[in-house]
N, C-alpha and C positions, 0 to 999 in steps of 0.2 A: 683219580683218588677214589679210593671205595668206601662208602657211605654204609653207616648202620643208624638202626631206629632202636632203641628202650620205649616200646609199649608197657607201661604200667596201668592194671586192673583199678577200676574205680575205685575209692573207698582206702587205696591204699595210699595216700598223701604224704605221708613219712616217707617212705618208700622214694616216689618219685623227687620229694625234695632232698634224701639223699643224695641219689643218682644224679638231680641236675646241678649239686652244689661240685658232688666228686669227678662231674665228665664236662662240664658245663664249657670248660676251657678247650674241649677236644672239636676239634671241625669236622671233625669227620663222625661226630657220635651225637647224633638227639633224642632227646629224652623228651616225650609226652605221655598224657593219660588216655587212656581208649576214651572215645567219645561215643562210638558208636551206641545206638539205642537196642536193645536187647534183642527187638523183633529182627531186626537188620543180620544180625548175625549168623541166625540159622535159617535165611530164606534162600530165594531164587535160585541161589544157581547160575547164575552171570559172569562173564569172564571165563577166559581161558584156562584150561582144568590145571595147567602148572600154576597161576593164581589162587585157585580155588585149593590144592593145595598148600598151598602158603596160608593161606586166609584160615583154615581149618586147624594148621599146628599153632597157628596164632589166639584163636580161640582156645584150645585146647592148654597151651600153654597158659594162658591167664586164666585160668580155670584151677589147673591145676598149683601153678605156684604165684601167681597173683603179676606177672611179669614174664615178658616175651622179646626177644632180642630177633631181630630181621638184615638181612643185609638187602639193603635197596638195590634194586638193579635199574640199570640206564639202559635206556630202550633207543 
């Protein structure tokens, strides 16, 4: 089964308690808040550059419109 994430940007609380009342039922869809701390974001460099792309339109995305959609992949 293919799996997605709804990352929703701090701050934005409505937002996420839409999204987990409207997908809450789907299994295959989770909905959480970025947790990450600010510094975490734009460091290191760590992980494999197809990660590190993901990670970057992920930031990018919750920057830009406050929420970012991912499809999880199985390793």
């Amino acid at each position: 089964m293919r799996r997605y994430r709804f990352i929703v940007a701090r701050g934005n609380e409505r937002l996420y308690e839409h999204l987990a009342r409207s997908l809450g039922s789907l299994e295959e869809i989770e909905v959480i808040i970025d947790r990450r701390a600010e510094k975490r974001r734009h460091g290191g460099g760590s992980g494999r550059p197809s990660e590190r792309r993901v990670l970057n339109r992920v930031d990018e995305d919750l920057k830009t419109f406050g929420w970012a959609f991912v499809k999880i992949e199985r390793s």
